[in-house]
Structures are given as C-alpha cells and as structure tokens.
N, C-alpha and C positions, 0 to 999 in steps of 0.2 A: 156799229161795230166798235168794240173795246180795242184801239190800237194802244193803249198800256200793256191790256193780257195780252197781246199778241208780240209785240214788242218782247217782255218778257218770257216769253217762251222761248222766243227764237236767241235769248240771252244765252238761257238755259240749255237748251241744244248743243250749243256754240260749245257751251262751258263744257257741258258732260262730254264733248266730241274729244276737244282741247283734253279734256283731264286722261280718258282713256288714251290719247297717241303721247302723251308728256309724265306719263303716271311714273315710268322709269325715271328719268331724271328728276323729278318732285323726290323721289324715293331717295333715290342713288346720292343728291347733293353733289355733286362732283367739286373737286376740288377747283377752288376759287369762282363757282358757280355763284356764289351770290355775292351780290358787288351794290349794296344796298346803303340806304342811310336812316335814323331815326325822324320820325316826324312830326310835329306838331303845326298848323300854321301861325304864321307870324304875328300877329297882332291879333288872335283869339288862340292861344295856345292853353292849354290842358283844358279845368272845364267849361270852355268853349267852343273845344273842337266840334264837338255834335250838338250842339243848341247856338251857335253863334256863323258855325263859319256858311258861306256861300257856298253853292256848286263853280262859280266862276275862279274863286281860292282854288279852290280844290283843280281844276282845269292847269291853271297856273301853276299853283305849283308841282304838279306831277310833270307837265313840260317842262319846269326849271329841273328838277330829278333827272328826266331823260339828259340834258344836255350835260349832267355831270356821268356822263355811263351809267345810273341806276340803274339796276334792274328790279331790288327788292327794296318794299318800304315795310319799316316796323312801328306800327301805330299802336294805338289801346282802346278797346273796346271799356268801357265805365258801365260798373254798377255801382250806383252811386245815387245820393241824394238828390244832387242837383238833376242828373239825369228822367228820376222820377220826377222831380218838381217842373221838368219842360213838357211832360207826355211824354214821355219817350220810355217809361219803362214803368209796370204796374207795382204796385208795394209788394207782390208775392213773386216779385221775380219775373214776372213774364212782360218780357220785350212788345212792344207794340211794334204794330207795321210802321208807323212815324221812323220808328228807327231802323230797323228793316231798310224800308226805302232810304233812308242817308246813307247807312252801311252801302246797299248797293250804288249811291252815286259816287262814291269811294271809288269803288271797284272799277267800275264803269271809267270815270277819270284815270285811273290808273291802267287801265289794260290797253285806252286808248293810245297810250306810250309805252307799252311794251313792260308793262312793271306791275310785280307780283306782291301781294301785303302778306306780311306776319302780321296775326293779329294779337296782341296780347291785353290779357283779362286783368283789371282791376276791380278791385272790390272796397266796397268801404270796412272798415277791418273789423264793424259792430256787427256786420254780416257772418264771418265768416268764426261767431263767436255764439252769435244767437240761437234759442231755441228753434230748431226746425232749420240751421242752416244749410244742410246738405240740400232738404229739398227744395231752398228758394235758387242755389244756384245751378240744381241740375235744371230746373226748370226756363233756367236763365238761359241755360247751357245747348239745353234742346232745341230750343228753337232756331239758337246761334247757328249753331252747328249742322244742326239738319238742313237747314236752309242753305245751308252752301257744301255740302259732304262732294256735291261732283263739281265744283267748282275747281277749276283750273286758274283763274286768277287768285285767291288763296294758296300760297306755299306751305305754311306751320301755322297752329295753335299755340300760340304760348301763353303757357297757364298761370303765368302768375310772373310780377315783375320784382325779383331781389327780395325774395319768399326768405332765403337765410339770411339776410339782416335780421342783427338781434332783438330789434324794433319789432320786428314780422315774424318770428318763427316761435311764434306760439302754437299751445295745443290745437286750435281753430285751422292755423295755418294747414298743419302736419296732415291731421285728418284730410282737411278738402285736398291735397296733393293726393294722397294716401289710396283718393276713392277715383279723383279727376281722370286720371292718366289712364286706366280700365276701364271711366265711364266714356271720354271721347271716343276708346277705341273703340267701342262698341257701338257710338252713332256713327262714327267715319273712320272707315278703313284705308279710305283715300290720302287721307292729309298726316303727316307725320307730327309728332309733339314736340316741341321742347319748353327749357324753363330758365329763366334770363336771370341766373345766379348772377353774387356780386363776384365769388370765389369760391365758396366754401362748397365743393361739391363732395364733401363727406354726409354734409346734414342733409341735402339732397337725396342720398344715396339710402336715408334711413326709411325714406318712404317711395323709393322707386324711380331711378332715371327714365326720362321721354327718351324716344327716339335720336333726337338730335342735340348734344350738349351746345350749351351756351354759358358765358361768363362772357362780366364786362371786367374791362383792362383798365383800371384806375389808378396803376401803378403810381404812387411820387412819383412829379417829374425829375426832382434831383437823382433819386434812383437808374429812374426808367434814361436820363440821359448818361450817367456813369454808368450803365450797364450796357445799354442800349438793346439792339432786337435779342440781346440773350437772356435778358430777364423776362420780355415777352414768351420768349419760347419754354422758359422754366414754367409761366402758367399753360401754356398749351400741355405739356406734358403733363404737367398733376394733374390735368381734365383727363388724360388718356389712362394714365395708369388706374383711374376708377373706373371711365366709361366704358374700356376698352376701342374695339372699331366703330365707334358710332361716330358720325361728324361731325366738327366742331366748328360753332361759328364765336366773334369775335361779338358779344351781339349791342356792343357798346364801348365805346372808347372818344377822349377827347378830351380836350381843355378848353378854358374860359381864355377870350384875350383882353381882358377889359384892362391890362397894365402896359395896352401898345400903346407908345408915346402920339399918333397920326389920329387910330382910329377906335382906341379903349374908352375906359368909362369915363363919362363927363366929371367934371371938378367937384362935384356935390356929392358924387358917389363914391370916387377914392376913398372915402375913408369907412367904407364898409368892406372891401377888397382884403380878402385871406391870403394864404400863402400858396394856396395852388393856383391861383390864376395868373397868366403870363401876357407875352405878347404873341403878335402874330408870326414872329419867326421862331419863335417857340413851339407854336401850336405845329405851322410845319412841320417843325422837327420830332413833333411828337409823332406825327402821321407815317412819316418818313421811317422810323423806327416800326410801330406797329404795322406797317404795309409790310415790311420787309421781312417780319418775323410770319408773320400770315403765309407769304410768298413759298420761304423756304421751307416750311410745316406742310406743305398742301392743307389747309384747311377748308372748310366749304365756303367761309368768307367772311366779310367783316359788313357792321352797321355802326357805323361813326355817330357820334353822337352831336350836333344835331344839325336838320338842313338852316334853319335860319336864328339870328338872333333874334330876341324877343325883347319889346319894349316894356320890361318891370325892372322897379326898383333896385334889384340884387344882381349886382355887375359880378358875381359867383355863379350867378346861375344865366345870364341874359346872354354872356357876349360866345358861346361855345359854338354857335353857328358856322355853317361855311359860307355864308352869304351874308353879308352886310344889312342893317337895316335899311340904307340904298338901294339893296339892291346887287351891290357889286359884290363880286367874288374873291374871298381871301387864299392867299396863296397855300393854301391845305385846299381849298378848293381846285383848285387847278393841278393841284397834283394829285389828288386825288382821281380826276378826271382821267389824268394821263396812267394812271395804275391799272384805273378799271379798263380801258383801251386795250393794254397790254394784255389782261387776265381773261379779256374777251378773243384777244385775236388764239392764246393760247389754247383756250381750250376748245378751239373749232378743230 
C-alpha cells in the first residue's frame, strides 16, 4: 500500500474542505486579517531556501511565527538558475515533483501552526526577456498553481516582487504582468492576486491591478519619524485612490538595527553601514508607527520584513530581523506580538 498517495489525498481533502468553508474570508481579507511576516530562514536564506534548507528549519521556524501571532507567512517561489541547477526545475520551465514535494513540506509545516503562505514568484530577469518567455513561465505557472487551486493553506499569489522598480520594469516585465493576472485567474478562481510594489502603483495600474493591493513602506526613517503614522497613512491612501475598495496589505516594511550599540553589527562591518540602518529602539519605533497607521486605515494587514537576521556580510541588509541570531527577540518583536493579540481578539 502507498501510504504517501494516501497521505496526500487525505491532504487534499483536508484542503479542498478547508478552502470551500474559508473561501469567504480568503476573498473578503478583513480588516487586520493578516498579521504575517516575511520569511526566509536563517542561515540558508534566499537561494537556499529550496535547495539547502531542512524540513526540521522549516518545523522551527513556523512554530517561532506562531509564538509571534503569525498567521500569514510571505515567501518566494524561484525561477531561477540555481533552482534548475539542484533538480528542482527543468530549463523549459517546468517544475519537477522534487519541488512540488518541498513546496508542500512548506505548507505542511505551516498549517501545522495555524499559518497561511503568500507565495510570491521570482524570476531570473533573462527569463522574462527571452524568446518564448511567456510560455516557459506559464508552464512554470501551471503547474504551481493547479497544484494548489483548492488549497486552503495558500492565501495569495503574488506575482512578481517590486515589478515597478526602475531596475524591473521593463518591456519583459509589463508584458508577463499584462498576461499573469487573466492567466492565474483562469487556473484558480479560488486564490485572490496581488503584487508587492515598492510604491508606485500608477505603473502598476498600466497593466492591471490584482485583487489585492500591496506596497512596501520604506519611508526614511527621519521622515517616517517626523511625520509619524501620517505619513504611513498618506501611502495607504494613494493605493486607494487608484485601487479603489480592494484591500490593502502593508506587504513589507522594516529597518536594519545593525547601529544598536548591545546587539548591531560587529566592529569589521561598521564601516559598510548606510544611513538607513538604526538601532533597535529605532526599529521599535518604526513598527510602532507603521502598526498604528495600519490600525486606523483598517487595512488587511501588514508583513514586516523579516523573521530573522541572517548571517552575511552586509549589516544593510542582515540585522532587519525580529529575532536575534540567538535566538532572542528584539523588542519590535515583542511588540509586534502584543499588536497582532490585539487585531486577533478584535476581529473575533
């Protein structure tokens, strides 16, 4: 007897049951529904997430999620070089079960604690430029997606990560948005879109908003701290006056604290250290503002950027964690915790 196929059926079951009684509120997003964070793990973060890390990672840290109120995690799906150079993906786009199966031990770890993925699509950028690239990514796409259309541990598709940066929004870019967002809806009616702009949802706007708006809040801090949640709330509103009623999520925000005097970046690296990275009573205070502007907007919710710090080089990009390389929790951690408590009890 195959106790895998069996196994996975009764997943499937599960899911397709799950997604028809929850289909509403997937849909709906209620306000301050999603109380999520960005994720990569810790010492195999980006292209190792899927070729390096463990299911045991994966266990962990979706239970460290849980004990911060997570409910939603925002990962990324790769196509990508490297992806293809482990098995995991064929040169004409199409997914192998190798990855398949890790996607689902993803899932799997995640729903064991109560917590729903966005998944969002990256692509190497000679793809989405290439002769024939529509059909390597819908072929990519198909299989993604069909594979999980009733699945109920999936909340969003996000199709592309800060597509309007002027790095990314070339003709290749525009196109694949242009055809993406009619092609998902067309394999899954189930699962709603969105698209993790930096800002600029006018450029967006030239080739079709998803269902659900997203921008990340990267405001300067000197700004964002002299204005405080009213500058947050001025980008909440420029998303609405284009979106309209669609909901808005926060779907990234956060600072580096590699210039906290206790626990920032070691003495070798200061002197690569920019001007927006702070400390950790900074980083607080950044959260403290962005939670609060969230708060008052009803919006559908925020995804901080990131659960852990990462041990590379670049104290700009390493220390933005809410979790210590320890281990321990920085106090954006903890208040974070006590927010999402709050946005849970409320919306029972």
């Amino acid at each position: 007897m195959n106790y895998r196929i069996i196994f996975i059926v009764i997943v499937l079951v599960a899911c397709g049951a799950f997604a028809a009684e929850e289909a509403k509120l997937i849909h709906e997003l209620k306000p301050l529904s999603v109380r999520g964070v960005n994720y990569y793990p810790r010492d195999t973060p980006w292209s190792g997430l899927w070729t390096k890390t463990t299911p045991e990672v994966w266990e962990h840290d979706m239970a460290l999620a849980a004990s911060l109120g997570v409910n939603t995690i925002r990962t990324f799906i790769q196509f990508e070089p490297h992806v293809e150079q482990a098995g995991l993906m064929q040169r004409d786009g199409q997914l192998t079960s190798a990855y398949l199966d890790k996607i689902e031990c993803l899932l799997a770890a995640a729903w064991r604690h109560q917590i729903r993925l966005i998944f969002c699509f990256e692509f190497d950028p000679r793809w989405l430029t290439a002769p024939g690239a529509a059909a390597m990514w819908k072929r990519a796409l198909s299989v993604l997606v069909t594979a999980h259309r009733t699945d109920g541990r999936v909340l969003l598709w996000d199709l592309m990560n800060e597509p309007d940066d002027d790095a990314k929004w070339t003709v290749g870019t525009r196109a694949y948005l242009r055809d993406a967002l009619p092609f998902i809806k067309r394999l899954d009616s189930n699962h709603r879109t969105t698209v993790g702009i930096t800002w600029r949802i006018n450029r967006l706007a030239e080739c079709g908003l998803p269902n659900v708006l997203q921008y990340h809040e990267y405001c300067p801090k000197t700004e964002l701290f002299e204005k405080g949640p009213t500058r947050v709330i001025h980008s909440i509103v420029n998303q609405r006056q284009v979106g309209g009623a669609r909901p808005v999520l926060i779907g990234e925000f956060g600072q580096s604290t590699a210039r906290d005097p206790q626990h920032g970046a070691e003495e070798l690296l200061c002197g690569k250290i920019g001007n927006d990275p702070g400390t950790e009573a900074e980083q607080v205070r950044l959260y403290e503002i962005v939670l609060a502007a969230a708060q008052q907007e009803r919006i559908a919710g925020v995804l901080p950027w990131c659960l852990h710090d990462y041990p590379i080089n670049n104290p700009n990009e390493s220390y933005f964690g809410l979790v210590r390389a320890d281990g321990s929790l920085k106090p954006a951690a903890i208040r974070l915790q006590a927010t999402f408590a709050k946005w849970r009890e409320d919306i029972r």
